[in-house]
C-alpha positions as CSV (number, residue, x, y, z in Angstrom):
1,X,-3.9,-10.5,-19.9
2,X,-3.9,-8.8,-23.3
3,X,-7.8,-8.1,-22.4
4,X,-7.9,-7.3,-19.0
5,X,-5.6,-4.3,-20.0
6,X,-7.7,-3.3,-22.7
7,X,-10.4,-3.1,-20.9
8,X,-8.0,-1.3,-18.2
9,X,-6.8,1.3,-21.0
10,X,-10.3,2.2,-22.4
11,X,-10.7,3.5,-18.8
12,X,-7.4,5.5,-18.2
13,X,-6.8,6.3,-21.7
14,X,-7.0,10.1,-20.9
15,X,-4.3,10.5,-18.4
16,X,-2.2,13.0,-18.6
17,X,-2.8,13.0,-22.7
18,X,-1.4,16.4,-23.3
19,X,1.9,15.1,-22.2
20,X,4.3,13.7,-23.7
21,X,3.4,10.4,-22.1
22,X,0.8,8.6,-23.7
23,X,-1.2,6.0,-22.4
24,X,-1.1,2.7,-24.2
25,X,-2.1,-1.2,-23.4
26,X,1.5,-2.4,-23.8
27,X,2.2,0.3,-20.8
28,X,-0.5,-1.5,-18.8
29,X,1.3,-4.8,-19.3
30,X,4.5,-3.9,-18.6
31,X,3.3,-2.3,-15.3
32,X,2.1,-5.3,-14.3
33,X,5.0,-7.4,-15.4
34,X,6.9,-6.4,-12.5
35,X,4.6,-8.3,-9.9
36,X,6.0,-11.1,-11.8
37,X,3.8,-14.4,-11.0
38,X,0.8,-12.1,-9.4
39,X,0.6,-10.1,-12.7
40,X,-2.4,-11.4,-14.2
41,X,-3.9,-11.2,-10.7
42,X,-2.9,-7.5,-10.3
43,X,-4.6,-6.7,-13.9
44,X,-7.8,-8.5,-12.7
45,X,-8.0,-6.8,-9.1
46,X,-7.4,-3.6,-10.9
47,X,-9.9,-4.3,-13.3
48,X,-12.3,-4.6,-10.6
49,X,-11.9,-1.1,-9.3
50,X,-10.7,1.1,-11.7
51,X,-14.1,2.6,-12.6
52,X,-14.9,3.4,-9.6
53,X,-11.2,5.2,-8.7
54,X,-10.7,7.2,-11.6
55,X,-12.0,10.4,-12.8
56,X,-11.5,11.3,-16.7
57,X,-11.6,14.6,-17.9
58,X,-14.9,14.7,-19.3
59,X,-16.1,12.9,-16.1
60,X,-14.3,16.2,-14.0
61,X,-16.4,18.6,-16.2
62,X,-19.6,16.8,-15.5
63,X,-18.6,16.8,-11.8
64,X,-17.9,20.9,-12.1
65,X,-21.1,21.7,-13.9
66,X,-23.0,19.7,-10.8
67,X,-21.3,21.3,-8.1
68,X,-21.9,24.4,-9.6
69,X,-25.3,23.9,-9.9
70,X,-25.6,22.9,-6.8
71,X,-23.9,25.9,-5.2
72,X,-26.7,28.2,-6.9
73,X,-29.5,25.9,-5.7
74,X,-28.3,25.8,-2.1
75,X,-27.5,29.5,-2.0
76,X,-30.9,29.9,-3.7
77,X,-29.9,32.1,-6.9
78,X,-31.8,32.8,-10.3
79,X,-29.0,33.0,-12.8
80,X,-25.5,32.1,-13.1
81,X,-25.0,36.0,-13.6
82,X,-26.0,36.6,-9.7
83,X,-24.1,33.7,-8.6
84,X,-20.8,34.4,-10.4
85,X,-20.8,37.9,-9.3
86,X,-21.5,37.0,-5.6
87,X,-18.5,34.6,-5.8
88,X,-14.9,34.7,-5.6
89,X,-13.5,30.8,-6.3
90,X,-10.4,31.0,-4.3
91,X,-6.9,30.7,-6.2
92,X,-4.1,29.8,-3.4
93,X,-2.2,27.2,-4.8
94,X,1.0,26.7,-6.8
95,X,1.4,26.8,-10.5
96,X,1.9,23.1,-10.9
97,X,-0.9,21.7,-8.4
98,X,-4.4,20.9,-9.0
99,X,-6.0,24.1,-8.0
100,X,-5.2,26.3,-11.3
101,X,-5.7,23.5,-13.4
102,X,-9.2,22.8,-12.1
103,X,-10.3,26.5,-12.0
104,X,-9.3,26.8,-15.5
105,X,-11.0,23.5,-16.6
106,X,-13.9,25.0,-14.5
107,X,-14.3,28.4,-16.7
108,X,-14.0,26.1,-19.9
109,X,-17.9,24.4,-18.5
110,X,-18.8,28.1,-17.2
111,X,-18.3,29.5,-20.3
112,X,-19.5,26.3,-22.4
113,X,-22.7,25.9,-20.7
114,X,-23.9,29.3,-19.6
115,X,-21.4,31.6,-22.2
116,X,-19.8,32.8,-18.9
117,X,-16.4,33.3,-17.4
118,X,-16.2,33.8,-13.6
119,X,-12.5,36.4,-14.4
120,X,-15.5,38.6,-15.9
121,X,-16.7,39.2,-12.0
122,X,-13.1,38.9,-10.3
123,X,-13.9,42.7,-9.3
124,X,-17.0,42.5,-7.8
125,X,-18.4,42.7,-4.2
126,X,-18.0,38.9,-2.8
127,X,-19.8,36.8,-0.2
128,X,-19.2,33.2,-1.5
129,X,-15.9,31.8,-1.2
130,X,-15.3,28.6,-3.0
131,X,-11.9,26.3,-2.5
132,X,-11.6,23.9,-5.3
133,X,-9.4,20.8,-5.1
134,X,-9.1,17.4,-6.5
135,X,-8.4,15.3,-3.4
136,X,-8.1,15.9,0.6
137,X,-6.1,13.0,1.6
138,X,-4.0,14.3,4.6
139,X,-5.5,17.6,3.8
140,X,-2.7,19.7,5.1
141,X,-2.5,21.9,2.3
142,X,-5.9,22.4,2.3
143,X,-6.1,23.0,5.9
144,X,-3.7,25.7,6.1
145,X,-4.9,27.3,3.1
146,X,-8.6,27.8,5.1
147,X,-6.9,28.6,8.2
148,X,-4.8,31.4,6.1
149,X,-8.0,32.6,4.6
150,X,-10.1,32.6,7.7
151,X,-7.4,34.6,9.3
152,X,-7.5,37.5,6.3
153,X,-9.4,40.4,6.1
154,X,-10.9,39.9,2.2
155,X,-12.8,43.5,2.5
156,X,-10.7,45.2,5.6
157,X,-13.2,45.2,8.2
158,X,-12.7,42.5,10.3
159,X,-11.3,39.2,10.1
160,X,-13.2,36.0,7.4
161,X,-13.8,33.6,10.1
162,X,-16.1,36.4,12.2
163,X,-18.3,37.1,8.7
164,X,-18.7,32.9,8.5
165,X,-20.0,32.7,11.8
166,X,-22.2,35.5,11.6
167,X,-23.6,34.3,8.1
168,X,-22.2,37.7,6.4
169,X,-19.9,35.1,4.5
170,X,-20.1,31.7,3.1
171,X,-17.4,29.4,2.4
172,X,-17.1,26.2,0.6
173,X,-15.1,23.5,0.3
174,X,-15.3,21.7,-3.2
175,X,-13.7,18.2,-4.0
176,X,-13.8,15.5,-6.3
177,X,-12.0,12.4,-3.4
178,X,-11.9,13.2,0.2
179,X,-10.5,11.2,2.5
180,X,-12.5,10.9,6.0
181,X,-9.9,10.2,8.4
182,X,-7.7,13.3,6.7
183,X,-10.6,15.6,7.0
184,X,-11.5,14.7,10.1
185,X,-8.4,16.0,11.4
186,X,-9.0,19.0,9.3
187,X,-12.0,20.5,10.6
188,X,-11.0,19.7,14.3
189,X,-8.2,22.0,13.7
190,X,-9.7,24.7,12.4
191,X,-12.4,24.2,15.2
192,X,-9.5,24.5,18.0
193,X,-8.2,27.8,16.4
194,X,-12.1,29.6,15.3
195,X,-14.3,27.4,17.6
196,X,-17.0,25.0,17.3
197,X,-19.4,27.3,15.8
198,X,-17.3,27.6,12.7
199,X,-17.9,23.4,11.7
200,X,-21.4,23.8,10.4
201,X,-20.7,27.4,8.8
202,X,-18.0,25.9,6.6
203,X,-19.9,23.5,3.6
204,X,-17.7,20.3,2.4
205,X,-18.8,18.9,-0.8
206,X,-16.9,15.7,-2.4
207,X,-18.9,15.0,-6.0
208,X,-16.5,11.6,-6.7
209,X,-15.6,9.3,-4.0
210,X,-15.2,9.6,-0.3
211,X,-12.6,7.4,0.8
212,X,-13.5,5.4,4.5
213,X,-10.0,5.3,5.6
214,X,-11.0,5.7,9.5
215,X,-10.4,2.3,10.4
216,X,-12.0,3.6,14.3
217,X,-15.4,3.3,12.5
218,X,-14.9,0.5,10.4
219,X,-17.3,1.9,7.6
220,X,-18.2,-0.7,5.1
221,X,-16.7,0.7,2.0
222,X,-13.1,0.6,3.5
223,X,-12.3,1.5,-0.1
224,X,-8.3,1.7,0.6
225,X,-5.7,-0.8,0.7
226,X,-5.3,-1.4,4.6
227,X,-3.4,-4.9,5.2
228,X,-4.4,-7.2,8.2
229,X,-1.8,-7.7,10.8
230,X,-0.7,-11.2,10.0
231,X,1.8,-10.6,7.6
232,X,5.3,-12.6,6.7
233,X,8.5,-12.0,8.2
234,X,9.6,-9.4,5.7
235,X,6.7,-6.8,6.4
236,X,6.6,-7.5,10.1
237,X,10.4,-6.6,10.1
238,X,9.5,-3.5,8.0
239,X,7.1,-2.5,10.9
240,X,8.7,-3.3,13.8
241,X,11.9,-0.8,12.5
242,X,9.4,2.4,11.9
243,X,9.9,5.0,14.5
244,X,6.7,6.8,14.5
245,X,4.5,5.7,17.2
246,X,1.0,7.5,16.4
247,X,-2.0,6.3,15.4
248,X,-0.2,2.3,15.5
249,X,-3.1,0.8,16.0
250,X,-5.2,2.6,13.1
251,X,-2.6,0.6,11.1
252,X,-4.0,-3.1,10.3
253,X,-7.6,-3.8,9.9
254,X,-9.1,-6.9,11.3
255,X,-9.0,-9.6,9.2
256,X,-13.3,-10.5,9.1
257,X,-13.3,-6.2,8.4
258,X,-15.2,-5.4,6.4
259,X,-18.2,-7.6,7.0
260,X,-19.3,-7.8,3.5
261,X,-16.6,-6.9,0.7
262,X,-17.6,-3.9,-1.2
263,X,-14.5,-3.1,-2.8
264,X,-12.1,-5.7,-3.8
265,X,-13.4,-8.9,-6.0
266,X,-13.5,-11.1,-2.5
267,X,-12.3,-11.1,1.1
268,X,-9.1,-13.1,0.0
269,X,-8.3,-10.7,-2.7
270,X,-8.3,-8.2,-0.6
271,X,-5.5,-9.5,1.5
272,X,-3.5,-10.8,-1.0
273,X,-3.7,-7.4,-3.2
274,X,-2.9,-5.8,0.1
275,X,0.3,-7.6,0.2
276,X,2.0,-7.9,-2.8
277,X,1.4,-3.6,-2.5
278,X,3.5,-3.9,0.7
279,X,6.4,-6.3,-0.4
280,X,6.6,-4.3,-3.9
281,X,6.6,-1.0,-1.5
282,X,9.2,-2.0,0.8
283,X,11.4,-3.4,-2.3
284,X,11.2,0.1,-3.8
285,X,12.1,1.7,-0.6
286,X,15.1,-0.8,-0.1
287,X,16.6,0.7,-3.7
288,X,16.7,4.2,-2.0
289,X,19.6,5.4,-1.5
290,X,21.2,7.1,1.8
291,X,18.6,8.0,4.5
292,X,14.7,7.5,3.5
293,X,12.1,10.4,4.2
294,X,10.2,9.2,7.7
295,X,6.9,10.2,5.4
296,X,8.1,7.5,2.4
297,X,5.5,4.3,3.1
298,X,5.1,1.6,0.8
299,X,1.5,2.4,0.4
300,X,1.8,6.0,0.1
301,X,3.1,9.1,2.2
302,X,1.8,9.6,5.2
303,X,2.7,12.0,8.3
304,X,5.7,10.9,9.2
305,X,4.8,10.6,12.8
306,X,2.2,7.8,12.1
307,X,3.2,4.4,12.3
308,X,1.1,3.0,9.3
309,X,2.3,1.9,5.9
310,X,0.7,5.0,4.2
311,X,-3.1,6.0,3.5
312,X,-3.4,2.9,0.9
313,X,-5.0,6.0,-1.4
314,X,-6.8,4.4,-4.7
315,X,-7.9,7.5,-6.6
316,X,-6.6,8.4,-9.9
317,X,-7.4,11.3,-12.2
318,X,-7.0,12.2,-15.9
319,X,-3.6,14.5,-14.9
320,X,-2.3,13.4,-11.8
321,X,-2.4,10.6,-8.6
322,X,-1.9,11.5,-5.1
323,X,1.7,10.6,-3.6
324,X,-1.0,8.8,-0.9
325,X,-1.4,6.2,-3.4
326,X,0.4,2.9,-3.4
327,X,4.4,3.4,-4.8
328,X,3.8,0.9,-6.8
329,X,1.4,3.0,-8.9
330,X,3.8,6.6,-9.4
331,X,7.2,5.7,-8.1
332,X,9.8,6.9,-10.9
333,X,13.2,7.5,-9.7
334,X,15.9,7.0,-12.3
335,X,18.2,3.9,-11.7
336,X,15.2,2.2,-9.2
337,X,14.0,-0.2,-12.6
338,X,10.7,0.7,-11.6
339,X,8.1,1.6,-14.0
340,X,4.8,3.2,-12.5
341,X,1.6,2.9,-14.3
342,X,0.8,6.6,-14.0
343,X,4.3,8.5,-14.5
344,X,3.6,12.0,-12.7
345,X,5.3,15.1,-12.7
346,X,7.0,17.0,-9.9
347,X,7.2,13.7,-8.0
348,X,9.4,10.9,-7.4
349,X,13.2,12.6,-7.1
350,X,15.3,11.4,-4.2
């Protein structure tokens, strides 16, 4: 096991390092200690994937530098100069979410590979509008902030979303992980409030990985932990007991989905990783105590109307996971004797 996580450390080794927390192999193997005889198995399935679920911080600058890149060759500028001064990158987020940090990490490459800071242009006339984020998993926050913004007046005239459709604005929407299903939702929303012609006006851009968590299509990548439907008594019981009723049967893929395994190491790893996730989640819910958030799922958060375990989220980066990611990988609550493998901050209180 001592080499699986090695091999698992030389991959994460940069999360959150300028924290306190450090990542080290003995971490790793204490993480998966807890899945007691399925640890070695939980190391190797991890392993498998890991590469292609977590973004460094070197990796996020190369992403930056290529979406930026790209934003000047699709809006067809000459210099960085005429690009930064046409754009405003939108800054709507909290101090401690992803937003800032990004933006900042974003000026470091600016100013790296061109000698350029975009603060230098704050002041200028804008008709790009950029919204930076790490990951649209439910995308509610991201949702409202466009909504928000579509609804503003940036230069007093008339309202964002009437310059978008009329092409006297551009707006794009810039991720590293996206979630299908989540966006989806996302841009029928703002359709039902702007109307349809606002869809292609608005540009989505994910550099990283798009998660296919829409189990209506059944894409082949499935690249999320969604269990099948035959599950022991334990889980079933767990299921039965949720109140939400949307989206049910969204909840369980079929067990010969996907055709061809794209993700996992084989078809039966897949649905044996898929439950040890659930019967660790539910444990860690049972050690709650008083009343459990509706949204709390042993595979993530998840609206709390929806009667799935959770989005089943595998995407990691060098300063943070999503709370849509399996418990098993962030859940820290003090007197729960549960140790995640990536301990996050402004997370996990009861």
């Amino acid at each position: 096991m001592e080499i699986l996580a090695t091999n698992i450390y030389e991959v994460i080794k940069d999360y959150r390092a300028s924290s306190a927390f450090q990542m080290t192999t003995a971490h790793i193997l204490d993480w998966a200690a807890q899945f007691d005889t399925d640890a070695e198995f939980m190391l190797q399935e991890l392993n498998h994937f890991i590469k292609k679920t977590y973004l460094s911080k070197s990796a996020a600058q190369k992403h930056l530098l290529h979406q930026v890149n790209r934003l000047i060759q699709m809006y067809n500028y000459q210099s960085i100069v005429g690009f930064l001064s046409d754009t405003l990158f939108l800054d709507m987020q909290k101090e401690h979410k992803s937003q800032k940090v990004i933006l900042e990490l974003l000026d470091d490459v600016l100013q790296r590979e061109y000698g350029q800071s975009y603060k230098t242009y704050l002041l200028y006339p804008k008709k790009n509008f950029v919204y930076w984020d790490d990951v649209l998993a439910t995308g509610g926050t991201i949702g409202a902030h466009l909504i928000q913004w579509l609804q503003e007046k940036h230069d007093d005239t008339e309202e964002n979303f009437k310059k978008i459709v009329n092409n006297q604005y551009r707006l794009s929407v810039q991720l590293f992980c996206v979630h299908t299903w989540g966006q989806s939702f996302q841009r029928f929303r703002i359709q039902k409030l702007f109307g349809s012609a606002i869809d292609n006006r608005i540009q989505w851009y994910c550099s990283f990985l798009e998660v296919q968590n829409y189990t209506k299509w059944y894409n082949q990548s499935l690249n999320v932990a969604l269990p099948i439907e035959e599950q022991p008594q334990p889980i079933q019981s767990y299921w039965i007991q949720l109140t939400a009723d949307k989206y049910a049967e969204y909840a369980h893929r079929k067990s010969h989905k996907p055709t061809q395994e794209l993700f996992f190491s084989s078809p039966q790893n897949r649905i044996r990783y898929e439950s040890i996730l659930l019967n660790k989640g539910i444990s860690i819910i049972e050690r709650i105590k008083g009343v459990v958030k509706p949204n709390i799922r042993p595979l993530g958060f998840v609206n709390p109307v929806y009667k799935t375990y959770g989005l089943g989220t595998h995407f990691f980066t060098w300063r943070n996971i999503s709370n849509t990611c399996p418990l098993v990988f962030w859940w820290a609550v003090e007197g729960h004797h549960w140790k995640p493998l990536f301990p996050v901050a402004n997370r996990g209180q009861i």
